[in-house]
DRENDO-1510 file (C-alpha; in Angstrom, 1 decimal, always signed):
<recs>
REC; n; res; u; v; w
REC; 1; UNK; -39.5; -9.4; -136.6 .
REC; 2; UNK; -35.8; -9.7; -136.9 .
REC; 3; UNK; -33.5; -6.3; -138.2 .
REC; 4; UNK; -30.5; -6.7; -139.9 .
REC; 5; UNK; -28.0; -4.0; -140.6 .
REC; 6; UNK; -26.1; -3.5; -143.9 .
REC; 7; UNK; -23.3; -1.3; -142.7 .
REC; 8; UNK; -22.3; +0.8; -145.6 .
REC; 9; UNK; -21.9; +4.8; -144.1 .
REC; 10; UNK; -24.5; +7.1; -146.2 .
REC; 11; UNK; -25.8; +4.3; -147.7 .
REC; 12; UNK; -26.3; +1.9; -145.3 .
REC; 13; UNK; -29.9; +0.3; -144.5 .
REC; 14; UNK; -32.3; -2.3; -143.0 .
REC; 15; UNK; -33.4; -5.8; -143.8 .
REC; 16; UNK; -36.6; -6.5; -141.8 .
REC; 17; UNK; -37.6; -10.4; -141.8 .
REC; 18; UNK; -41.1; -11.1; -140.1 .
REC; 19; UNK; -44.5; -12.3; -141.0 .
REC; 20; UNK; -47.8; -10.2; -141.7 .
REC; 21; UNK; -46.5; -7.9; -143.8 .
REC; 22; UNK; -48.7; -6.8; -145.9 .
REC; 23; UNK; -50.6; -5.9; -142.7 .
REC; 24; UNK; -48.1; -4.2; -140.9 .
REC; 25; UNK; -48.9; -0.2; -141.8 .
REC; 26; UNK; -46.2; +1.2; -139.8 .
REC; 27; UNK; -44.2; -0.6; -141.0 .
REC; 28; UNK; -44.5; +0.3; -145.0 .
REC; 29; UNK; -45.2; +3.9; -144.0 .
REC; 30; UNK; -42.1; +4.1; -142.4 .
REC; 31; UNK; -40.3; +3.8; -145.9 .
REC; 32; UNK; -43.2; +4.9; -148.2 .
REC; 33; UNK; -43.4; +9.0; -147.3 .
REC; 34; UNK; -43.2; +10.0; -151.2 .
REC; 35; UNK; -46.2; +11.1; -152.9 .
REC; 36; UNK; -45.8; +9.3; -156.2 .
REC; 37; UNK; -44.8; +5.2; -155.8 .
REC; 38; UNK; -44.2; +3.1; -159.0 .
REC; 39; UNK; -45.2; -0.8; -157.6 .
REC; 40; UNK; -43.0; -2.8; -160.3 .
REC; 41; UNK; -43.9; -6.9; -160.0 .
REC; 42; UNK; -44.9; -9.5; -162.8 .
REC; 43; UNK; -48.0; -10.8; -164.1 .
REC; 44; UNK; -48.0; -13.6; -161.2 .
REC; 45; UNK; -47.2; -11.2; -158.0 .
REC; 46; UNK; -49.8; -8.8; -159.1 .
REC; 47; UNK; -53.1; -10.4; -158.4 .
REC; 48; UNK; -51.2; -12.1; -155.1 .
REC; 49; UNK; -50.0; -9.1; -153.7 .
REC; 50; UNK; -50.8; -5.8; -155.1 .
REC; 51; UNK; -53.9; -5.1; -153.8 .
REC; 52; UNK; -52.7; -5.5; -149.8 .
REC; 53; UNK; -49.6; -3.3; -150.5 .
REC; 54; UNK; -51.9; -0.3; -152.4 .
REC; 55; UNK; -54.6; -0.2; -149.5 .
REC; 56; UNK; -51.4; +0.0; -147.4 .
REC; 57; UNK; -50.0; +3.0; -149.1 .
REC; 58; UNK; -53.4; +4.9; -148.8 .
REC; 59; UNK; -54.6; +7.9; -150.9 .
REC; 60; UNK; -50.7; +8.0; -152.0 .
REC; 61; UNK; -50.8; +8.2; -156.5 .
REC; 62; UNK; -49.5; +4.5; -156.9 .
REC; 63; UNK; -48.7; +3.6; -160.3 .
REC; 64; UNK; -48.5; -0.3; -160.9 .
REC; 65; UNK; -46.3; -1.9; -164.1 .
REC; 66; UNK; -46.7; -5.4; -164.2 .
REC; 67; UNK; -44.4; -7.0; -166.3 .
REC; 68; UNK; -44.5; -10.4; -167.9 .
REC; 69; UNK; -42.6; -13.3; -165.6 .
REC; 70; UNK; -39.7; -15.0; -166.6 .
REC; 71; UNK; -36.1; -14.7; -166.6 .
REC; 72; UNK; -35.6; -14.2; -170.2 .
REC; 73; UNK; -37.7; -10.7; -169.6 .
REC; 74; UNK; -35.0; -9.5; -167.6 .
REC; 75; UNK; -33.9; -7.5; -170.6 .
REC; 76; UNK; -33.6; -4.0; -172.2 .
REC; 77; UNK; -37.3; -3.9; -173.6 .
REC; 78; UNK; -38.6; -4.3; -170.1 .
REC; 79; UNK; -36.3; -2.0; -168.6 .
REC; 80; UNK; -37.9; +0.7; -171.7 .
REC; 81; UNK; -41.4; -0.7; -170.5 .
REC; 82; UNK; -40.4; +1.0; -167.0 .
REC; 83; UNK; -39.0; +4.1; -168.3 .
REC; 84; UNK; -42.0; +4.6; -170.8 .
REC; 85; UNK; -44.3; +4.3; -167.8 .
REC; 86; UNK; -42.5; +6.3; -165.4 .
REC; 87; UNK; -42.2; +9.3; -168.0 .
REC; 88; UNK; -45.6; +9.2; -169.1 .
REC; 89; UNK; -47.0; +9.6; -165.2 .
REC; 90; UNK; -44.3; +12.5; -164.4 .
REC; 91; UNK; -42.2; +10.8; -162.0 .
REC; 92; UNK; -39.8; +12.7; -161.0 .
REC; 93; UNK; -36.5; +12.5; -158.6 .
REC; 94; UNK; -38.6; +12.3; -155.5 .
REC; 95; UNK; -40.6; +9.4; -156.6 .
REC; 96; UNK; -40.4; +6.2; -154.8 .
REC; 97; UNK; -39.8; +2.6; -157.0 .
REC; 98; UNK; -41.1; -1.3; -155.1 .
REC; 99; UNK; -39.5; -4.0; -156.5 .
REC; 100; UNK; -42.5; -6.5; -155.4 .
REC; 101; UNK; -41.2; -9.8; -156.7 .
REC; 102; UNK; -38.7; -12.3; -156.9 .
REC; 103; UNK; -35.2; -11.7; -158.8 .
REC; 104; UNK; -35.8; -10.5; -162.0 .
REC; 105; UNK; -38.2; -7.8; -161.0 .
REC; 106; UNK; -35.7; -7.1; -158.1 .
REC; 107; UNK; -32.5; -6.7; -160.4 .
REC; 108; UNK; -34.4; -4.9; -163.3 .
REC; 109; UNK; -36.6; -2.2; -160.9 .
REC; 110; UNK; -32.9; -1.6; -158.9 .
REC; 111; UNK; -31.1; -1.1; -162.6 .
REC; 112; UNK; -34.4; +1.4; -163.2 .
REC; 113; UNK; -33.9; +3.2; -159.9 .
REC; 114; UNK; -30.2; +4.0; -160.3 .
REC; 115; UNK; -30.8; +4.9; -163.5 .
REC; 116; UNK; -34.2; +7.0; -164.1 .
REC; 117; UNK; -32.9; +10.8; -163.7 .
REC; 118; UNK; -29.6; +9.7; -162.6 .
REC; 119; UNK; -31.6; +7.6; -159.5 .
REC; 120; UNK; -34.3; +7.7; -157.2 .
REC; 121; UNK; -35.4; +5.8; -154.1 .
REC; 122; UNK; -36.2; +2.1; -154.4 .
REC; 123; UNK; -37.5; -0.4; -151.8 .
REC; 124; UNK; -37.3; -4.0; -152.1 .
REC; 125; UNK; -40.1; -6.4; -151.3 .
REC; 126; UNK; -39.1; -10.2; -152.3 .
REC; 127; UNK; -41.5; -12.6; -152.5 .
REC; 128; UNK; -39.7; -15.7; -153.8 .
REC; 129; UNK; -36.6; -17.4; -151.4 .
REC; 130; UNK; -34.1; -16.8; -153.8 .
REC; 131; UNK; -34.3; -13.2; -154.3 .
REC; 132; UNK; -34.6; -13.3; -150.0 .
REC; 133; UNK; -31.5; -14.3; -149.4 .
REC; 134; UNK; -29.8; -13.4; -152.1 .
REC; 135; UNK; -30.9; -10.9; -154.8 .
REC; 136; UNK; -32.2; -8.3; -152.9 .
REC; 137; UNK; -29.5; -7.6; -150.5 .
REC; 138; UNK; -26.1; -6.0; -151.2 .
REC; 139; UNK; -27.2; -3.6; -154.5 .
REC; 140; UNK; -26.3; -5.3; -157.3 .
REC; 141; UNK; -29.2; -4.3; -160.3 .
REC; 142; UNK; -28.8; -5.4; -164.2 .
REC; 143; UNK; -30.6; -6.8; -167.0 .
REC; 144; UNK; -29.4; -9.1; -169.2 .
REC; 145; UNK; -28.0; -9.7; -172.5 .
REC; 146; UNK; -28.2; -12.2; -175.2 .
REC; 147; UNK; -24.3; -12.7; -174.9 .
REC; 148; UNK; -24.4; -12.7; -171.1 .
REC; 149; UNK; -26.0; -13.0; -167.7 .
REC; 150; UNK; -26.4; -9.7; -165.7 .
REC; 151; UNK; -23.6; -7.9; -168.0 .
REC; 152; UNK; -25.2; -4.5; -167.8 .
REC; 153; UNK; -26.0; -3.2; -164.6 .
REC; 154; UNK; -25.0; -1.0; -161.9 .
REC; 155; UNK; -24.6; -1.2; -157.9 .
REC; 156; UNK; -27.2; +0.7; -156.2 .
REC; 157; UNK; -28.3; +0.2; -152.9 .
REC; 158; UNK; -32.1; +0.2; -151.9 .
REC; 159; UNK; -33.5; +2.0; -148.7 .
REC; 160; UNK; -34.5; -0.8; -147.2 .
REC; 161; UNK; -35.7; -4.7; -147.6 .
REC; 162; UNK; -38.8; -5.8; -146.6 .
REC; 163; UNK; -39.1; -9.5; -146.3 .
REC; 164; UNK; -42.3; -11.5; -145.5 .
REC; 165; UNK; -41.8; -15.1; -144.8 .
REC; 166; UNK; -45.5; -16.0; -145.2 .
REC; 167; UNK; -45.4; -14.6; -148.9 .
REC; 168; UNK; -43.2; -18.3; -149.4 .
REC; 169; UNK; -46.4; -20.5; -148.2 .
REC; 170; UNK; -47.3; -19.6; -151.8 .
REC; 171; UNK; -44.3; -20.1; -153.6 .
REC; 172; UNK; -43.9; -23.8; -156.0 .
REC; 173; UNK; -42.1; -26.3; -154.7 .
REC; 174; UNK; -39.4; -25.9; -157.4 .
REC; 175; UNK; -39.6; -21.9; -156.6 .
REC; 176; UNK; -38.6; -22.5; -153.1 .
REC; 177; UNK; -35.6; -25.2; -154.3 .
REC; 178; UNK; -33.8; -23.2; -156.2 .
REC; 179; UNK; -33.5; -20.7; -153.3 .
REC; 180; UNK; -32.4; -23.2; -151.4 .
REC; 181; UNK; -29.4; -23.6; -153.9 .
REC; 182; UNK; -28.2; -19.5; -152.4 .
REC; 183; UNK; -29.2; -20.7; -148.6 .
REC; 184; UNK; -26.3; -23.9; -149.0 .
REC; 185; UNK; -24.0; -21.5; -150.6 .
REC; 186; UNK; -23.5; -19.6; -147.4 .
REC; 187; UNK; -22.8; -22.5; -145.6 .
REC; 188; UNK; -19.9; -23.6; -148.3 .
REC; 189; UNK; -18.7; -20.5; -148.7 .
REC; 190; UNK; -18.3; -19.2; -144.6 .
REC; 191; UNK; -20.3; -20.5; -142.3 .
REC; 192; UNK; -19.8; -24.3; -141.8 .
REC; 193; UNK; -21.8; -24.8; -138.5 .
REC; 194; UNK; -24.9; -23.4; -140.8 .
REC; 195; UNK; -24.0; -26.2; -143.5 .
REC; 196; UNK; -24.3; -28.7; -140.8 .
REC; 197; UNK; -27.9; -27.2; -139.5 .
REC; 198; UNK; -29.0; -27.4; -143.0 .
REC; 199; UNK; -28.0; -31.6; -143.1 .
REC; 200; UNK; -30.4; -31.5; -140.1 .
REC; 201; UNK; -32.9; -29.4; -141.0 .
REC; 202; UNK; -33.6; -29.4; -144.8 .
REC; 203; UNK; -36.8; -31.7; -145.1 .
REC; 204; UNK; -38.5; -29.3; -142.5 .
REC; 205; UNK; -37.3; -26.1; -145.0 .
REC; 206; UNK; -38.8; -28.5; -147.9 .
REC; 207; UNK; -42.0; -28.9; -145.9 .
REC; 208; UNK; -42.0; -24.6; -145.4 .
REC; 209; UNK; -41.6; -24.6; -141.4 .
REC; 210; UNK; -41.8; -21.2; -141.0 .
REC; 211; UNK; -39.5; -21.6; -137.6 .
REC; 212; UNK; -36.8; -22.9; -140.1 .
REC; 213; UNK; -37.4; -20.4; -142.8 .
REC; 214; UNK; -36.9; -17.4; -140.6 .
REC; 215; UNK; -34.1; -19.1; -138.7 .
REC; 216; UNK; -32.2; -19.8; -142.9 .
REC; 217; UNK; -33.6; -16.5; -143.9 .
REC; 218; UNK; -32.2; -14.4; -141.0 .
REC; 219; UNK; -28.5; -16.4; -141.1 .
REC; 220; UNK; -28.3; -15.9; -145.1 .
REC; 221; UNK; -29.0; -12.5; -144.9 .
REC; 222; UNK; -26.6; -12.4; -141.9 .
REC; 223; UNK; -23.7; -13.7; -144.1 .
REC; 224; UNK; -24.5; -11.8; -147.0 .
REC; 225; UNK; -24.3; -8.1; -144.8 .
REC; 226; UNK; -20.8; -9.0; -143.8 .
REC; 227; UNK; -19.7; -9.6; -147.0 .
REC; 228; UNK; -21.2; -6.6; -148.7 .
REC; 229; UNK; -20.2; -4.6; -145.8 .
REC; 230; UNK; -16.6; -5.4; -146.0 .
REC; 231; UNK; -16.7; -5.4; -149.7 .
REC; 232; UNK; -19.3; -3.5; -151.3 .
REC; 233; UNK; -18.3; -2.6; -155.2 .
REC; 234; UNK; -16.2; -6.3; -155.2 .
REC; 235; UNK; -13.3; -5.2; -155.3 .
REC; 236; UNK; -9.9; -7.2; -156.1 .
REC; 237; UNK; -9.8; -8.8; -153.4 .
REC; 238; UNK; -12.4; -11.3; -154.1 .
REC; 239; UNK; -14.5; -11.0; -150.9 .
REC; 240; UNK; -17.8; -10.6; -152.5 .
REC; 241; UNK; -16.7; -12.5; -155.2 .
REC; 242; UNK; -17.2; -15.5; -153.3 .
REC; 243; UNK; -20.9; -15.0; -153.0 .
REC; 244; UNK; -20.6; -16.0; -156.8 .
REC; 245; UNK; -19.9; -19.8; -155.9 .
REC; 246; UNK; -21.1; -21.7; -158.6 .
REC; 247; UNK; -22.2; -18.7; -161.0 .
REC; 248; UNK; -19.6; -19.2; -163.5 .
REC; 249; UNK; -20.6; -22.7; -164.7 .
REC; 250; UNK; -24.3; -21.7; -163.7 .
REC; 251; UNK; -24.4; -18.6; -165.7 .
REC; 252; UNK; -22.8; -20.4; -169.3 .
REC; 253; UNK; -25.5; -23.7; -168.1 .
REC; 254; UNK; -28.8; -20.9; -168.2 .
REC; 255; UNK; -27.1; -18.8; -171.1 .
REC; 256; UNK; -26.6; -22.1; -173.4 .
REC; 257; UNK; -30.0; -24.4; -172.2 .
REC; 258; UNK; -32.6; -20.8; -172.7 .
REC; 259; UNK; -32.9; -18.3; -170.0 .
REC; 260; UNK; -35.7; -19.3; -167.8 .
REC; 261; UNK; -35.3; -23.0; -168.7 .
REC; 262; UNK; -33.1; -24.1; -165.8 .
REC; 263; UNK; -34.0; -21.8; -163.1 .
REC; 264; UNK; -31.2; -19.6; -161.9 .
REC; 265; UNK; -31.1; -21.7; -158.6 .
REC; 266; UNK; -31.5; -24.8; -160.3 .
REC; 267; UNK; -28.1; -23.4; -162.1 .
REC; 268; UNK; -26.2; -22.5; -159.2 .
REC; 269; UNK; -26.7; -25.8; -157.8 .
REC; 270; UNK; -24.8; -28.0; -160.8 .
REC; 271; UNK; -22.4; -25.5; -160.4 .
REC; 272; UNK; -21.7; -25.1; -157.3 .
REC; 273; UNK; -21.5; -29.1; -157.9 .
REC; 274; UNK; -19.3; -28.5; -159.8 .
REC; 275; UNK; -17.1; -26.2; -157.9 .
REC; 276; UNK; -16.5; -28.4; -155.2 .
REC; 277; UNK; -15.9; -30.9; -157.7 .
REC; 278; UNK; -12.9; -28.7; -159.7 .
REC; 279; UNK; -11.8; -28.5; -155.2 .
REC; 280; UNK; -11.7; -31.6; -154.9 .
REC; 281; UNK; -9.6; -32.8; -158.1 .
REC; 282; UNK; -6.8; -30.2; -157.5 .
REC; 283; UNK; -6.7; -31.4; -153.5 .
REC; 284; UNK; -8.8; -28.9; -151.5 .
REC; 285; UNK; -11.5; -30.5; -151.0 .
REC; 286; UNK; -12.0; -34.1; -149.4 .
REC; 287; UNK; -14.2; -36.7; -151.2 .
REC; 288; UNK; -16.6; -37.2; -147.7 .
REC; 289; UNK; -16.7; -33.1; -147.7 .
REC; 290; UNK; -18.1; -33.4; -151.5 .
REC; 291; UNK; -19.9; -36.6; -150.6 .
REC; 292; UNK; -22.0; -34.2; -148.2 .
REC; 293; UNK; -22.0; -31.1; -150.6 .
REC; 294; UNK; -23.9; -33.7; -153.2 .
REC; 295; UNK; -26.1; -35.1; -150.8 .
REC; 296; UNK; -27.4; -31.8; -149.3 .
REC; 297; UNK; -27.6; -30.5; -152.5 .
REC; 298; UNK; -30.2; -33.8; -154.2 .
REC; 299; UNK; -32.1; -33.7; -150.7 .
REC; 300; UNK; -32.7; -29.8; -151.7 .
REC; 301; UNK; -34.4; -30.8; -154.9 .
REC; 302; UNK; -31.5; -29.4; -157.1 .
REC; 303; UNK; -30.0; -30.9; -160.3 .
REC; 304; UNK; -26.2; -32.4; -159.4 .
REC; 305; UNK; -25.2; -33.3; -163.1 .
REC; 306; UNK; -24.8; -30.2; -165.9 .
REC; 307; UNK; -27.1; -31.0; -169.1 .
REC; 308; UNK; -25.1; -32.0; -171.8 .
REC; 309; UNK; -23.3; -29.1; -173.5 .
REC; 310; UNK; -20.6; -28.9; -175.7 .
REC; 311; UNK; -17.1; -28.2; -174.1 .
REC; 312; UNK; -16.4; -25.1; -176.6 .
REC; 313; UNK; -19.4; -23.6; -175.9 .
REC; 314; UNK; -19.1; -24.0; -172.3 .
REC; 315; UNK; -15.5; -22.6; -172.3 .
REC; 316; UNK; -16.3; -19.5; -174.0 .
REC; 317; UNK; -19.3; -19.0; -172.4 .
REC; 318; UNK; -17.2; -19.3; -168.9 .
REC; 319; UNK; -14.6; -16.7; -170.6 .
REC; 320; UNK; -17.2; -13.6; -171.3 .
REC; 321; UNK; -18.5; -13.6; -167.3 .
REC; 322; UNK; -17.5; -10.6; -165.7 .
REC; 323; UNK; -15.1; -12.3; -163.2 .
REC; 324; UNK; -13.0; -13.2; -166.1 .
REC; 325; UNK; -9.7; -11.1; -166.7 .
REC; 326; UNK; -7.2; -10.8; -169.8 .
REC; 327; UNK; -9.2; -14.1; -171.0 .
REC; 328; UNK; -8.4; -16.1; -167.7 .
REC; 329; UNK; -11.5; -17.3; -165.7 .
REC; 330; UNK; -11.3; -16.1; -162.6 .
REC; 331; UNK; -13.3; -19.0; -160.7 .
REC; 332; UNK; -14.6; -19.5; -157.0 .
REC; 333; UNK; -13.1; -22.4; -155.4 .
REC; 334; UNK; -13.5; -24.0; -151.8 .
REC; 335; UNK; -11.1; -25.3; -149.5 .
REC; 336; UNK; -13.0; -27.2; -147.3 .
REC; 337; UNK; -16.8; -26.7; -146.1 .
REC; 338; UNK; -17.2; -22.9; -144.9 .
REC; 339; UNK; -14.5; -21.3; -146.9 .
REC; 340; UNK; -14.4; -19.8; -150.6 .
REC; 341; UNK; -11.6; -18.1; -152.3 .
REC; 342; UNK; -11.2; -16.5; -155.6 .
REC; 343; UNK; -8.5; -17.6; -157.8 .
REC; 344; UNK; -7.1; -18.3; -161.7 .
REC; 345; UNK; -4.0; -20.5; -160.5 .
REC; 346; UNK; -5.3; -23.6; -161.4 .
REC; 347; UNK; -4.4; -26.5; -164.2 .
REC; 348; UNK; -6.5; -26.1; -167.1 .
REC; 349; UNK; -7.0; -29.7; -167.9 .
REC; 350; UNK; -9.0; -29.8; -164.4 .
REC; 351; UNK; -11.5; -27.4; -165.6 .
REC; 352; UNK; -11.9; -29.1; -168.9 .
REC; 353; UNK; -11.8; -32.5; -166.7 .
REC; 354; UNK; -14.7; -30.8; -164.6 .
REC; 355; UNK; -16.5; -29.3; -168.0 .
REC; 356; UNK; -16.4; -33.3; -169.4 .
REC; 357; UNK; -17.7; -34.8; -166.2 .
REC; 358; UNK; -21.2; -35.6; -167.2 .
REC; 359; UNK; -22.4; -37.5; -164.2 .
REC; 360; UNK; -21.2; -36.5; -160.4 .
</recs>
């Protein structure tokens, strides 16, 4: 098993990444000592996973709230379906919550836990590669809205993350691509050397090597504690902002095609796409270095080319994400393989020129 850090004073705490763990008691009792626990996972996790992690927790009252699976349930009538439950069992400020599942269950039992009695104790337990590598570290909770992705929400950290690679043995095929979409993004956006390994070593993460999962797991996670770390609340500055590469034109391609119908991964992907595209066209990006993004990015399974949307929609879509400011889009650019920057100096006519492009 492999600890990470996430160095944040009072609230700082552990991602574990190993295998066996929904066998591993010590482990889960280590971060399970309340008496009431609230398992919160989906329709699909439940039968998977549920049963291990309550003979696990023992004779503790465990309370299990399975809610339908699907990012378009990420939403305030879910969110009410927690709160309902929670009330009616007495929880109370020393309860525990378990985010057992992949993003959505991740983002909405967070948004729960800092918000039930002005917050209580959450763990998370991910069990899709996305919400591994991404999702479940740094303390970012929400729900969404019909006018925007992840626009209410708070940050709230967990106590710790608990990550079983085995748990992705399970996961479809399209599942594990669209995670794949956050893995790249750490390589584009800091850490070219892990770009490079993932040219070399992408059919074997295809193929679910669990030598080369645990080795992308543990160097995502990696990247991501730095950057929360250094910038926790994403501040001004833009340091965790860069973790969004790709978001902006993802989140207004999910918002416009049907939440749920291009997976969020699948998303990031065209737009980190894109991105390097926009990089390229205003002279910070080479064409071999976007040649490579592309090709890394179809070998992964992913989409390259946005589905056809119409450029007003698109624009104002782009203009209500939270990065935006005064009505300009802040956007997340790259100079170069392994470094991202946040900035809204740039020509228009090269984001409309990037919103046109139909094929890449």
């Amino acid at each position: 098993m492999k600890t990470i850090n996430i160095d944040l004073a009072k609230r700082s705490y552990p991602i574990h990444i190993g295998q066996n763990l929904f066998e591993n008691n010590d482990l889960v009792a280590k971060y399970t000592t309340q008496k009431k626990i609230a398992i919160i996972t989906n329709e699909t996790i439940e039968p998977l996973y549920v049963p291990s992690l309550k003979r696990l927790l023992g004779e503790k009252e465990v309370l299990v709230i399975a809610l339908p699976d699907g990012e378009q349930y990420k939403n305030h009538e879910s969110l009410n379906v927690i709160y309902d439950e929670l009330l009616t069992h007495k929880f109370g400020r020393d309860s525990l919550l378990i985010a057992l599942g992949g993003g959505v269950i991740g983002d909405i039992t967070g948004y729960a836990a800092a918000t039930y009695m002005r917050g209580v104790d959450f763990i998370q337990v991910p069990t899709t590669l996305l919400s591994q590598v991404d999702s479940s570290v740094g303390g970012k909770t929400g729900i969404n809205h019909a006018l925007g992705k992840n626009m209410i929400g708070a940050f709230y950290q967990p106590k710790c993350v608990l990550i079983d690679i085995d748990v992705l043995q399970t996961l479809p095929d399209r599942e594990l691509s669209a995670g794949l979409a956050e893995v790249i993004k750490y390589g584009l956006i800091r850490d070219a050397a892990f770009f490079a390994w993932l040219e070399r070593e992408m059919v074997n993460l295809l193929s679910k090597s669990p030598e080369q999962l645990m080795y992308a797991i543990s160097v995502s996670c990696e990247n991501k504690a730095r950057v929360v770390s250094e910038d926790e609340f994403e501040s001004t500055k833009g340091i965790r902002a860069t973790l969004n590469l790709g978001h902006t034109f993802g989140h207004a391609i999910e918002n416009v095609m049907g939440y749920g119908n291009w997976l969020h991964g699948e998303a990031v992907a065209c737009g980190m796409v894109m991105a390097s595209y926009m990089s390229m066209q205003l002279g910070w990006v080479t064409a071999q270095d976007f040649d490579r993004i592309k090709a890394l990015i179809k070998t992964a399974k992913l989409p390259i080319d946005p589905p056809d949307i119409n450029q007003v929609q698109f624009m104002e879509l782009m203009r209500s994400d939270k990065k935006a400011v005064q009505g300009k889009i802040n956007l997340i650019l790259q100079k170069g393989i392994g470094h991202a920057f946040l900035t809204n100096d740039y020509p228009h006519e090269t984001l409309l020129d990037t919103i046109n492009q139909k094929v890449f």
